[in-house]
Biopython code that builds the backbone (N, CA, C, O; Angstrom):
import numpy as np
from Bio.PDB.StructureBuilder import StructureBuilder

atoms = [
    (1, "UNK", "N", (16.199, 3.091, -13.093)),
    (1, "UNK", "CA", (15.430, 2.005, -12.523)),
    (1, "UNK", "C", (14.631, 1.363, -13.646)),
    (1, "UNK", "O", (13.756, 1.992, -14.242)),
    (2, "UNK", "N", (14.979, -0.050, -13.962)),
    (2, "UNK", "CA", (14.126, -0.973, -14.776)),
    (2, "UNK", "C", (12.219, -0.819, -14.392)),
    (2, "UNK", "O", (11.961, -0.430, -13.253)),
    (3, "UNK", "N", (11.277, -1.058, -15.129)),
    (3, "UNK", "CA", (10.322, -1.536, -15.079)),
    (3, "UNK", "C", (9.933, -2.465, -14.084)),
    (3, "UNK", "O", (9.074, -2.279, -13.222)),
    (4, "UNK", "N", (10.848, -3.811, -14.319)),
    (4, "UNK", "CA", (10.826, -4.336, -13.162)),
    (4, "UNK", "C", (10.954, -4.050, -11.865)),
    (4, "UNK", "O", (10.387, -4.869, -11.142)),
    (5, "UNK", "N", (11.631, -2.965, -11.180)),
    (5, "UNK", "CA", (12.175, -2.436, -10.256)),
    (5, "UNK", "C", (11.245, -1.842, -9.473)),
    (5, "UNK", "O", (11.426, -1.733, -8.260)),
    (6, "UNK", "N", (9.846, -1.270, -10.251)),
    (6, "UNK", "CA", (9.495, -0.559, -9.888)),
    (6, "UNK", "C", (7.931, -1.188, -8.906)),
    (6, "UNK", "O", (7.244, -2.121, -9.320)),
    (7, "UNK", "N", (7.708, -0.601, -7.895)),
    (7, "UNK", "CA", (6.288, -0.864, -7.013)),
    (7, "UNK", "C", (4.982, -0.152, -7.499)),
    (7, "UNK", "O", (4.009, 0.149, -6.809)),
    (8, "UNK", "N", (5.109, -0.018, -8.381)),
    (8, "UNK", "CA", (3.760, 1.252, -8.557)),
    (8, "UNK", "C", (2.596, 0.186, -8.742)),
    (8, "UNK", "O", (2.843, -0.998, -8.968)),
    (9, "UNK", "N", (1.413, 0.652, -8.638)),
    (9, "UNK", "CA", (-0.075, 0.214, -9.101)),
    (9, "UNK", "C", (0.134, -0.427, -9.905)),
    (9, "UNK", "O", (1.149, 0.010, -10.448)),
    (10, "UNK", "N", (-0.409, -1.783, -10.680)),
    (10, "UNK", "CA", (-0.369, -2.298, -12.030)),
    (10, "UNK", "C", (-1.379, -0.591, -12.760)),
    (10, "UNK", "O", (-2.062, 0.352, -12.362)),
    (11, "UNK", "N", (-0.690, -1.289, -14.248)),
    (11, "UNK", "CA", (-1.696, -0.193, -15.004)),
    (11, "UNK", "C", (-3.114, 0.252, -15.118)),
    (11, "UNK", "O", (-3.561, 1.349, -15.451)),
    (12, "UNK", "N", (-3.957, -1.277, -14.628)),
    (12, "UNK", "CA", (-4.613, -1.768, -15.086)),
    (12, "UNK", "C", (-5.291, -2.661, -14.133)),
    (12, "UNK", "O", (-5.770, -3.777, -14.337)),
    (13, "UNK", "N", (-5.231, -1.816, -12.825)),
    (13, "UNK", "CA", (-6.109, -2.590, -11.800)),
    (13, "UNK", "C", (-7.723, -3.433, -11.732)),
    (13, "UNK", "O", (-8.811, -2.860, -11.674)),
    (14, "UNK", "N", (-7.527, -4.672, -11.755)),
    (14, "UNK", "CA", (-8.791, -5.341, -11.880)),
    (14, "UNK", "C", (-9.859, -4.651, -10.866)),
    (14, "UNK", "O", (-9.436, -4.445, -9.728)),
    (15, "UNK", "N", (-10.989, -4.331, -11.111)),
    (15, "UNK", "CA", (-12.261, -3.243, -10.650)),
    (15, "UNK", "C", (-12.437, -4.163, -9.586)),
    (15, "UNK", "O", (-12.798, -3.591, -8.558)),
    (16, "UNK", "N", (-12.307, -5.385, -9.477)),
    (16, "UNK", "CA", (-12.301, -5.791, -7.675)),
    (16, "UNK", "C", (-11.686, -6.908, -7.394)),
    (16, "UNK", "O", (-12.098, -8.054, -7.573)),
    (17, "UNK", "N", (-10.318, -6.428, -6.783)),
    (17, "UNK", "CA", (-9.332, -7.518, -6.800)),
    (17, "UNK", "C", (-9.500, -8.586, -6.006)),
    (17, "UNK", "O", (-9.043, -7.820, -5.158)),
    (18, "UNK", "N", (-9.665, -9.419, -5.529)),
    (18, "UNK", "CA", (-9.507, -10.685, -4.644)),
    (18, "UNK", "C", (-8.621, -10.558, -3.268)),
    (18, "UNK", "O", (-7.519, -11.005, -3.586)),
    (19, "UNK", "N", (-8.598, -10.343, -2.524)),
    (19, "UNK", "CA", (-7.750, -10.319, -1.141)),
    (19, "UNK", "C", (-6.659, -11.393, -1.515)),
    (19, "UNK", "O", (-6.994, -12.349, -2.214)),
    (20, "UNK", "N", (-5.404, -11.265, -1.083)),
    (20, "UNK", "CA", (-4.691, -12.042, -0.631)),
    (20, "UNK", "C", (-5.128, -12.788, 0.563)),
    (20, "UNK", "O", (-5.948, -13.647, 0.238)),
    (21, "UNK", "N", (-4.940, -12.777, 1.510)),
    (21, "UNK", "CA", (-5.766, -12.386, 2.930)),
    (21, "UNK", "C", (-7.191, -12.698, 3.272)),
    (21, "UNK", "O", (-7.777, -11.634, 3.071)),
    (22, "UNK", "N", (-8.054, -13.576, 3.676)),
    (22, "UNK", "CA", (-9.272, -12.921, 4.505)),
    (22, "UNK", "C", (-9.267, -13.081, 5.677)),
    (22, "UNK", "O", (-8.514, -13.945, 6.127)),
    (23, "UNK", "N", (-10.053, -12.350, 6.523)),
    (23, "UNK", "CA", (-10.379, -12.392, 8.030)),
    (23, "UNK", "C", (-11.893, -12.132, 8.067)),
    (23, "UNK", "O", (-12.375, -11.026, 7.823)),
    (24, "UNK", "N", (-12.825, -13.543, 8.484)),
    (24, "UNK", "CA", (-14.144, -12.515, 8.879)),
    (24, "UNK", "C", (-14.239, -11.651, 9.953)),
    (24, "UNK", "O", (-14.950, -10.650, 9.865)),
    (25, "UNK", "N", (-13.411, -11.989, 11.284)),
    (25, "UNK", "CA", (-13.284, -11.149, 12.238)),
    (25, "UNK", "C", (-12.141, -9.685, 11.792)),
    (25, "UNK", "O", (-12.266, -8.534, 12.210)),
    (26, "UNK", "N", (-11.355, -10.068, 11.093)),
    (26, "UNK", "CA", (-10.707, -8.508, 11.088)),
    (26, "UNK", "C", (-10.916, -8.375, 9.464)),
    (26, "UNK", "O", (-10.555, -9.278, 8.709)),
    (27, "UNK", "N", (-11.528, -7.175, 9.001)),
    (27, "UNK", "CA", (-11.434, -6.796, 7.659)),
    (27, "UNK", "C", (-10.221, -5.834, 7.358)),
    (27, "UNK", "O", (-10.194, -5.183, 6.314)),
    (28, "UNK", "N", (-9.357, -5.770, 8.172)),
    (28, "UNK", "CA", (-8.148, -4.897, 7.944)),
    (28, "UNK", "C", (-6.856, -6.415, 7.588)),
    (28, "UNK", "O", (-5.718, -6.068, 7.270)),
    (29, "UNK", "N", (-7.088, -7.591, 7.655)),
    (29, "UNK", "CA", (-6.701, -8.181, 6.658)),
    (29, "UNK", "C", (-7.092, -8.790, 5.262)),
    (29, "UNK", "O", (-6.684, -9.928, 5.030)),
    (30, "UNK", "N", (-7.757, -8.218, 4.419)),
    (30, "UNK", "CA", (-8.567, -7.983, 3.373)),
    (30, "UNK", "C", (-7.549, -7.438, 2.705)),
    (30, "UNK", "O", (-7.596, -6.248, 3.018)),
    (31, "UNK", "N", (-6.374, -7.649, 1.737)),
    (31, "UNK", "CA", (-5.193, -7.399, 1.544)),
    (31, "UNK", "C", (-5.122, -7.160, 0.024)),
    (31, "UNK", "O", (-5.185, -8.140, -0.718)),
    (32, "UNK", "N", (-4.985, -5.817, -0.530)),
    (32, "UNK", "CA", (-5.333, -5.942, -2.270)),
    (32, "UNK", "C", (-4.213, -6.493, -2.813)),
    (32, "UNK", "O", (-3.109, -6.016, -2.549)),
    (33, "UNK", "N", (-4.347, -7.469, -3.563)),
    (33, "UNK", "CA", (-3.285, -8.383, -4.478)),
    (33, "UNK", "C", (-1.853, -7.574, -4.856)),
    (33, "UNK", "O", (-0.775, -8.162, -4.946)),
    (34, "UNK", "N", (-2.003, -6.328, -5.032)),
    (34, "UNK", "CA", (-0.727, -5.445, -5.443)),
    (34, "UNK", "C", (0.163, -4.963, -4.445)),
    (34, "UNK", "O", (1.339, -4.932, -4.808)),
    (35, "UNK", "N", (-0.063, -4.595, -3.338)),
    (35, "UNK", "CA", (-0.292, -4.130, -2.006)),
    (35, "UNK", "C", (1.137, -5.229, -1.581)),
    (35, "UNK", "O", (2.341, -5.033, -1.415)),
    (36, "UNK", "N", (0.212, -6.458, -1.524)),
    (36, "UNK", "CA", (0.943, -7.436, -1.261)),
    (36, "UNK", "C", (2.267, -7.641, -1.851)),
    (36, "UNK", "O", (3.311, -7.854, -1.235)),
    (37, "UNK", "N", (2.062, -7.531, -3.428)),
    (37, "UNK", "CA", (3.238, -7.902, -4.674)),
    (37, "UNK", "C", (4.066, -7.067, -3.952)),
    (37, "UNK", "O", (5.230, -7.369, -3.689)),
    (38, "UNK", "N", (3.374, -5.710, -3.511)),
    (38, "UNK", "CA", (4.839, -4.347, -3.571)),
    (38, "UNK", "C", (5.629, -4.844, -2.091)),
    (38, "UNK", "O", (6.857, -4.934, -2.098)),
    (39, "UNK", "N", (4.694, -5.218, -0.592)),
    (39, "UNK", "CA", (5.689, -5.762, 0.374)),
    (39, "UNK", "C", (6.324, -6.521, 0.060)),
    (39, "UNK", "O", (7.511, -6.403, 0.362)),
    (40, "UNK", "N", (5.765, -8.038, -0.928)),
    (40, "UNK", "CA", (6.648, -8.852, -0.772)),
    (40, "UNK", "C", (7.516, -8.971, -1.489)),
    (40, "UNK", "O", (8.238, -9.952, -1.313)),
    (41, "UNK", "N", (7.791, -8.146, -2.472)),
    (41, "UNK", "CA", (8.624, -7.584, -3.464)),
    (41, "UNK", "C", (10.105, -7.364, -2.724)),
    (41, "UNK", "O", (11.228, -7.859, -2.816)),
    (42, "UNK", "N", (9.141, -5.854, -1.572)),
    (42, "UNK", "CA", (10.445, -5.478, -1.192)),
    (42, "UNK", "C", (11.192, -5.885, -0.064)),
    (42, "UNK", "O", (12.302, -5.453, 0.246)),
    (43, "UNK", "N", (10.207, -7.146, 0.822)),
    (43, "UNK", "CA", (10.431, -8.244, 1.532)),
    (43, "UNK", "C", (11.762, -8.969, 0.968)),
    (43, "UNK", "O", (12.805, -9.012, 1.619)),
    (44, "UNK", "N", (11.618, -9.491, -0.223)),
    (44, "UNK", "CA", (12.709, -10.444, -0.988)),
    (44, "UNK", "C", (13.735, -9.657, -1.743)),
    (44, "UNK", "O", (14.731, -10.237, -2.175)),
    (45, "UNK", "N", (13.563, -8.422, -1.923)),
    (45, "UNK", "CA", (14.504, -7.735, -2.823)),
    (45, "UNK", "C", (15.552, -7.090, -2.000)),
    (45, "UNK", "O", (16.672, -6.761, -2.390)),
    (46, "UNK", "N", (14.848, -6.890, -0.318)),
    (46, "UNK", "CA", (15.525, -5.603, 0.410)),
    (46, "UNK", "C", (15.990, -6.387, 1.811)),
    (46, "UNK", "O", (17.042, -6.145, 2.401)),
    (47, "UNK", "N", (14.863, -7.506, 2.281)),
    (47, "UNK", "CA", (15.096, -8.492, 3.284)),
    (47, "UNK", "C", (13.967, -7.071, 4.312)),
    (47, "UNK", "O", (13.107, -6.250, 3.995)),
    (48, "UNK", "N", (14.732, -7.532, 5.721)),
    (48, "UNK", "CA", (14.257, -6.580, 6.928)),
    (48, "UNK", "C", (14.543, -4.860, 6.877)),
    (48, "UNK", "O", (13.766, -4.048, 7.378)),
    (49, "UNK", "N", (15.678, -4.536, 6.246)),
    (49, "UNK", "CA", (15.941, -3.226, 6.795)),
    (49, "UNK", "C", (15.059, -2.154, 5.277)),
    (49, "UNK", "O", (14.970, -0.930, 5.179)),
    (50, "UNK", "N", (14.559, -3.230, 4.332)),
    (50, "UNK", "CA", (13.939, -2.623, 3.358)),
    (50, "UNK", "C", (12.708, -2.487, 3.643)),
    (50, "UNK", "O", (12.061, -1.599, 3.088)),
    (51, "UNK", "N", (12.027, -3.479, 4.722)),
    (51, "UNK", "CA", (10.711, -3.524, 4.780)),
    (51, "UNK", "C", (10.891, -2.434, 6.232)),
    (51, "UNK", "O", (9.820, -1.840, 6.356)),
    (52, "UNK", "N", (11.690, -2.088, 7.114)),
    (52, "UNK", "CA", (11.489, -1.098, 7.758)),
    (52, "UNK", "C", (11.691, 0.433, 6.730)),
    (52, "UNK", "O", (11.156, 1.476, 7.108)),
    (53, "UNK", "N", (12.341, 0.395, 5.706)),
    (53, "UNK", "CA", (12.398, 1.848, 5.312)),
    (53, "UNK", "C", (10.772, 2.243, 4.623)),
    (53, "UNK", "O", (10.276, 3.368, 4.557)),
    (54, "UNK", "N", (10.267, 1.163, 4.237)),
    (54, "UNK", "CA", (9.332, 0.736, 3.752)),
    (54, "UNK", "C", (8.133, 1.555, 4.155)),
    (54, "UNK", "O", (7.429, 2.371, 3.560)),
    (55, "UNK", "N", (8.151, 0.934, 5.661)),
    (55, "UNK", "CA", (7.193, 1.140, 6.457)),
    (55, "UNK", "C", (7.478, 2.717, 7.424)),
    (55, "UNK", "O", (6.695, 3.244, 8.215)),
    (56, "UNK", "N", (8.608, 3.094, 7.092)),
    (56, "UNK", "CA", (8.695, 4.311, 7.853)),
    (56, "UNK", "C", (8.289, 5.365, 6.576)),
    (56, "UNK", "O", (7.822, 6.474, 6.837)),
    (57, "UNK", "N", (8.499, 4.938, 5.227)),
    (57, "UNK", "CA", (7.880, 6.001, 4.223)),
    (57, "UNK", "C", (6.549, 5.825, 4.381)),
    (57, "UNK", "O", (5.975, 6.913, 4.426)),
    (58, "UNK", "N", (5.633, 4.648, 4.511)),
    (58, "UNK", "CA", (4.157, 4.310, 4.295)),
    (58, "UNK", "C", (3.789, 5.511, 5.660)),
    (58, "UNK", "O", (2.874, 6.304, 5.437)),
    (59, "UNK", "N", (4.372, 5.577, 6.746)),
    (59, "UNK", "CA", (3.834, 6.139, 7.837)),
    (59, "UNK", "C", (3.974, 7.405, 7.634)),
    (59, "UNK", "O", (3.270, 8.204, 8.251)),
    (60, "UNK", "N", (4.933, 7.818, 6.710)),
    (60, "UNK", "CA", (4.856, 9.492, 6.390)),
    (60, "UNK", "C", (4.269, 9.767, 5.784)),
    (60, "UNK", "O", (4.034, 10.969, 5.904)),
    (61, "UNK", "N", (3.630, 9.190, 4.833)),
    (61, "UNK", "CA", (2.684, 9.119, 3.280)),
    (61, "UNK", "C", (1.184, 8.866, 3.938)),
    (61, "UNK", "O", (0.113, 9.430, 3.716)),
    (62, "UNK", "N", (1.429, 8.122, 4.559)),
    (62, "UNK", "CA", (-0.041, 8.081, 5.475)),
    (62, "UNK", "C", (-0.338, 9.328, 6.229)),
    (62, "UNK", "O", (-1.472, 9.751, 6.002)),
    (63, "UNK", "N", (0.333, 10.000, 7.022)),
    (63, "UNK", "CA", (0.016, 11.039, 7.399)),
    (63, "UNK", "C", (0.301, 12.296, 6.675)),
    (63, "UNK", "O", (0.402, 13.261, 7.432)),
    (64, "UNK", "N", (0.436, 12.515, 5.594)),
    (64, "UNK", "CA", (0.104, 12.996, 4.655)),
    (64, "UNK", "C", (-0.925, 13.282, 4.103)),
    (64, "UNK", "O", (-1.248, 14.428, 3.790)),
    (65, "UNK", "N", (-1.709, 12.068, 3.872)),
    (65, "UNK", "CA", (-3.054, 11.210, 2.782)),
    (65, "UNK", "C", (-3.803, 12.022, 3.986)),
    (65, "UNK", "O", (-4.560, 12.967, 3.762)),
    (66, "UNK", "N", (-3.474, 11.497, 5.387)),
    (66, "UNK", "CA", (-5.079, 11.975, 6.249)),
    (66, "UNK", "C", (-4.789, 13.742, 6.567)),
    (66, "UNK", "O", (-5.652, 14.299, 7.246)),
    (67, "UNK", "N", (-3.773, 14.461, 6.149)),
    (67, "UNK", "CA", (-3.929, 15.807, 6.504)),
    (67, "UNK", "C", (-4.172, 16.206, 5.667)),
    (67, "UNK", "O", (-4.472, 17.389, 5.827)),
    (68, "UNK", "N", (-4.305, 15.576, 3.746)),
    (68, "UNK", "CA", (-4.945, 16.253, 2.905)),
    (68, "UNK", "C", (-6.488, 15.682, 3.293)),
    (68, "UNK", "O", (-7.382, 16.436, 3.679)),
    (69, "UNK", "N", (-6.577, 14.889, 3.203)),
    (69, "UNK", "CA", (-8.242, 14.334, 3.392)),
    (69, "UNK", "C", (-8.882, 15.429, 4.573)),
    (69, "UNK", "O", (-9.917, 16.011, 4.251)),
    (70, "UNK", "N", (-8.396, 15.665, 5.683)),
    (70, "UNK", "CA", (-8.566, 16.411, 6.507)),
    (70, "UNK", "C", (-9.384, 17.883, 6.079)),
    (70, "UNK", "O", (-10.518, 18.346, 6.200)),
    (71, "UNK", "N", (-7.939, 18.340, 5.451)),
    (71, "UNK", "CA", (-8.182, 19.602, 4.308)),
    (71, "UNK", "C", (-9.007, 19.601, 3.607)),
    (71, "UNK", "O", (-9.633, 20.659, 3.543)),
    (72, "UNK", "N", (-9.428, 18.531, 2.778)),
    (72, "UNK", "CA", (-10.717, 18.187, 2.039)),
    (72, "UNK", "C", (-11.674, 18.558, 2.672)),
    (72, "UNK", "O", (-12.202, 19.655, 2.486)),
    (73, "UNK", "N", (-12.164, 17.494, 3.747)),
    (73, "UNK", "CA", (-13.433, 17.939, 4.423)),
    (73, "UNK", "C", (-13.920, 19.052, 4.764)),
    (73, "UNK", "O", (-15.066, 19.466, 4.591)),
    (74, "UNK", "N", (-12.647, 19.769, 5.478)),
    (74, "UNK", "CA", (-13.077, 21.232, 5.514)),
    (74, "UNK", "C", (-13.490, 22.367, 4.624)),
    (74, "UNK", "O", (-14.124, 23.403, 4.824)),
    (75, "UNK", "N", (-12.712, 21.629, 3.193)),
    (75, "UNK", "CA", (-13.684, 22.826, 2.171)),
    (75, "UNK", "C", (-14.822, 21.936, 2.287)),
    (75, "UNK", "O", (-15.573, 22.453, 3.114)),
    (76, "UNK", "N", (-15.170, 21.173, 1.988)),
    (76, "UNK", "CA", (-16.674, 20.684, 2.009)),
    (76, "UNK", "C", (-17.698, 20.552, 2.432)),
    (76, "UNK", "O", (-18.828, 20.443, 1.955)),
    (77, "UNK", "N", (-17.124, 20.565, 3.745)),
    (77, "UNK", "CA", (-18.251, 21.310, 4.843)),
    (77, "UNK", "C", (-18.696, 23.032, 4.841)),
    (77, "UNK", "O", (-19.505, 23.462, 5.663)),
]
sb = StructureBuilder()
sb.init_structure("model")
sb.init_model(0)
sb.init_chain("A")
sb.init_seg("    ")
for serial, (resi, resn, name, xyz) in enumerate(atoms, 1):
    if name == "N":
        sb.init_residue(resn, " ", resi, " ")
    sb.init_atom(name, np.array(xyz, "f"), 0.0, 1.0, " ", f" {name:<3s}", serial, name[0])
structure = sb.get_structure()
């Protein structure tokens, strides 16, 4: 896989990126600039059935993120 190819974080994330996105009523469209690059990346690279594989990895990775965070709290408490 090229450089190009790839979705990861820039190297070198600006300390406070600009939304793609605003909503004053919803702040869950408050959209970080990269975030965006990587859907619409794989929006145009993959079409629909890329942005569903997409979103079925984000939903496993997400519940992931909150059963370690989970785990966290509990040592910390």
């Amino acid at each position: 896989m090229s450089s190009s190819d790839s979705i990861d974080a820039p190297a070198d994330p600006p300390s406070h990126p600009e939304p793609t996105a605003s909503s004053d009523t919803d702040p869950a469209l408050d959209i970080d600039p990269a975030i965006a690059e990587a859907v619409d990346g794989v929006a145009n690279r993959f079409g629909v059935l890329g942005l569903e594989q997409m979103i079925a990895y984000a939903d496993d990775a997400l519940s992931d993120a909150r059963a370690a965070l989970d785990r966290l709290a509990e040592v910390v408490e």
